[in-house]
ChimeraX commands (.cxc) that place a marker at each C-alpha (Angstrom):
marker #1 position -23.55,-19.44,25.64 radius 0.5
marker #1 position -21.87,-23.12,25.95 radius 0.5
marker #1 position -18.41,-23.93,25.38 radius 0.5
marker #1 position -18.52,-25.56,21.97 radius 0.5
marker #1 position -21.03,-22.63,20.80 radius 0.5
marker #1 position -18.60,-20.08,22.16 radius 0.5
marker #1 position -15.41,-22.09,20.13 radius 0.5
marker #1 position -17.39,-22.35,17.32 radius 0.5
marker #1 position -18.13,-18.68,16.89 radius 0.5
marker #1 position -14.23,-17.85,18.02 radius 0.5
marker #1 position -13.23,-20.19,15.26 radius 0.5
marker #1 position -15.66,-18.24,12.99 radius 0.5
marker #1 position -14.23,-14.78,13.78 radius 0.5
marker #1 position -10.66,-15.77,13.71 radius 0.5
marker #1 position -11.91,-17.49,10.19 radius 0.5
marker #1 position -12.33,-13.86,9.19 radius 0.5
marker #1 position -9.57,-12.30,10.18 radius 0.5
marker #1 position -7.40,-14.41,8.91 radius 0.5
marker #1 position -9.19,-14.08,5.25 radius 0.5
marker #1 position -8.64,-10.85,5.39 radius 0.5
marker #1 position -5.16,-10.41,6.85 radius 0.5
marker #1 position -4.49,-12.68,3.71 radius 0.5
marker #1 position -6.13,-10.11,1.36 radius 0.5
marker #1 position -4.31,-6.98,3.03 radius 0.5
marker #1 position -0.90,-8.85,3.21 radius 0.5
marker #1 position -1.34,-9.72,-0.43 radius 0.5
marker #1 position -2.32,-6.14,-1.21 radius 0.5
marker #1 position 0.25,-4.24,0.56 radius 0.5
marker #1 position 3.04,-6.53,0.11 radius 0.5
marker #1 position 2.44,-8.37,-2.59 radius 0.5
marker #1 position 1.32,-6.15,-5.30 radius 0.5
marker #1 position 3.15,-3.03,-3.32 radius 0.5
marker #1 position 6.53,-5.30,-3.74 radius 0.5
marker #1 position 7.03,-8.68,-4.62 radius 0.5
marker #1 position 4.68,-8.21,-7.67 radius 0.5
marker #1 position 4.96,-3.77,-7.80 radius 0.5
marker #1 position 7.53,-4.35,-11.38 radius 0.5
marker #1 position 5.19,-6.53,-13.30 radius 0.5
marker #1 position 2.64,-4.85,-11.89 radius 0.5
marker #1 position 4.06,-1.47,-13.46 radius 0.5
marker #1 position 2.41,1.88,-12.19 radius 0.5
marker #1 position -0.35,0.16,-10.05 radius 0.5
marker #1 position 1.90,-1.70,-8.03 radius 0.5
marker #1 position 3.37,2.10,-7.36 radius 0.5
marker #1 position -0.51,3.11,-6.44 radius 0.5
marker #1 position -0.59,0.23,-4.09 radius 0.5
marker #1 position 2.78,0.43,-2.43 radius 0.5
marker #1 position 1.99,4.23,-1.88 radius 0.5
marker #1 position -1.91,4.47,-1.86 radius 0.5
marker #1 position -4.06,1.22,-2.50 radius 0.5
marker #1 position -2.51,-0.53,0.03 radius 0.5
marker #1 position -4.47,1.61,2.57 radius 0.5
marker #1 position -7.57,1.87,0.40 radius 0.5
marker #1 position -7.72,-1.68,0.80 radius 0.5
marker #1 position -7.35,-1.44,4.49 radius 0.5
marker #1 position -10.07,0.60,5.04 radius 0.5
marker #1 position -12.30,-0.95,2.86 radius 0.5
marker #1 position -11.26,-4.58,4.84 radius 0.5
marker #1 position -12.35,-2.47,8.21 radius 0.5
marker #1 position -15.89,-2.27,6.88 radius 0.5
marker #1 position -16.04,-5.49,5.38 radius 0.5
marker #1 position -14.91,-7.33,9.11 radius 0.5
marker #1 position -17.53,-5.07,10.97 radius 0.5
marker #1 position -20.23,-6.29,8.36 radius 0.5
marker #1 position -19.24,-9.54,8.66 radius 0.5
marker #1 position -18.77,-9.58,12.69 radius 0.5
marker #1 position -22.27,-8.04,12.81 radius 0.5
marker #1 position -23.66,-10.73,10.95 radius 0.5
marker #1 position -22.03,-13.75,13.07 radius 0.5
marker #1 position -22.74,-11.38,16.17 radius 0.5
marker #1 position -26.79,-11.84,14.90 radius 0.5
marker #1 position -26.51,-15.47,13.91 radius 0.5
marker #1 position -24.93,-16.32,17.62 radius 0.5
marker #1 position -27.33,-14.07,18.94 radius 0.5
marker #1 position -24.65,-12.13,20.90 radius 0.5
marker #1 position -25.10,-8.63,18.96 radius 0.5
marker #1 position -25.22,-5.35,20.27 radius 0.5
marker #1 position -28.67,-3.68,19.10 radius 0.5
marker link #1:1,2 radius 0.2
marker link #1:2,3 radius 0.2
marker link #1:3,4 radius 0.2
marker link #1:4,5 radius 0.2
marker link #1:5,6 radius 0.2
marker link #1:6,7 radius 0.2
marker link #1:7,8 radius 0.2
marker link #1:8,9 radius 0.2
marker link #1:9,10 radius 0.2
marker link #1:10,11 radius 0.2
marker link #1:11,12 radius 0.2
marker link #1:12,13 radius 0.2
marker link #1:13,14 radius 0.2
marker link #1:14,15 radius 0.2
marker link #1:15,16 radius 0.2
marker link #1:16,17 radius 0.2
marker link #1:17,18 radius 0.2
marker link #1:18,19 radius 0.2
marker link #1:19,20 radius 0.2
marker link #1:20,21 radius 0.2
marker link #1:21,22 radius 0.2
marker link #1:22,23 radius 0.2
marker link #1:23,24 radius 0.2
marker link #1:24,25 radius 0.2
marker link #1:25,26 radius 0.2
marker link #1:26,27 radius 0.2
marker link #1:27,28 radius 0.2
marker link #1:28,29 radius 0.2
marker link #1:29,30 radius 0.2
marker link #1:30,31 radius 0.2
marker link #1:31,32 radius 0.2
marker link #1:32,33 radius 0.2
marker link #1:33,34 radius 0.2
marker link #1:34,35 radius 0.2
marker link #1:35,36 radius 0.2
marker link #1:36,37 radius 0.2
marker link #1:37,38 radius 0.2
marker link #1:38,39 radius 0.2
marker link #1:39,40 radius 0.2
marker link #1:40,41 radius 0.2
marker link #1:41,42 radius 0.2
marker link #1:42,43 radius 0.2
marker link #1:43,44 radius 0.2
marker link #1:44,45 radius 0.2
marker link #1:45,46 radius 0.2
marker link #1:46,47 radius 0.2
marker link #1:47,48 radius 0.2
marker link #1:48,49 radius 0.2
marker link #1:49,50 radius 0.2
marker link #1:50,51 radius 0.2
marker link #1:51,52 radius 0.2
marker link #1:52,53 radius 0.2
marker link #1:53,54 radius 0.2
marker link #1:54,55 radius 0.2
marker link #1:55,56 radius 0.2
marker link #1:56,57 radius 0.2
marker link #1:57,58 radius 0.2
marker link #1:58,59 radius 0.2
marker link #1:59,60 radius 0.2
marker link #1:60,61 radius 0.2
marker link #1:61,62 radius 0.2
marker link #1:62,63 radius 0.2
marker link #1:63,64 radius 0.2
marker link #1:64,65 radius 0.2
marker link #1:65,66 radius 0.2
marker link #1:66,67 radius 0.2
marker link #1:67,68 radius 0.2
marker link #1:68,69 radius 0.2
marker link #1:69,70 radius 0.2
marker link #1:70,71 radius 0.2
marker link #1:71,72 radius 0.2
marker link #1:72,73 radius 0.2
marker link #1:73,74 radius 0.2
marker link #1:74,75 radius 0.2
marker link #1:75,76 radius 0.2
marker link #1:76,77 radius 0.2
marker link #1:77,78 radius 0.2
view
């Protein structure tokens, strides 16, 4: 793979991680804490439970997408 193919699918990937350290920050601390007392019992769920819910389910969604750039830059693992 060339350079600029390489950044470009490094740029990609840390695209998508940073999407969805946004949407686990904003699930475990912001509806856990800065928004748990509008929020009323869910933002208890999430500062105890969702929080980690949300984590997993992020997991799956990064290897789904990392699969799919892995296919498109032809660099997956069959």
């Amino acid at each position: 793979m060339d350079k600029a193919r390489l950044a470009e699918y490094w740029r990609r990937n840390v695209g998508i991680m940073r999407n969805l350290l946004v949407i686990w920050f904003l699930a475990s601390y912001g509806a856990g804490i800065l928004f748990a007392p509008g929020l009323g019992k869910i933002g208890f769920w999430f500062a105890q439970q969702g929080s980690i819910y949300v984590f997993v389910v992020l997991i799956w969604v990064y290897v789904a997408q990392m699969n799919k750039l892995d296919q498109e830059f032809e660099v997956a693992e069959d």
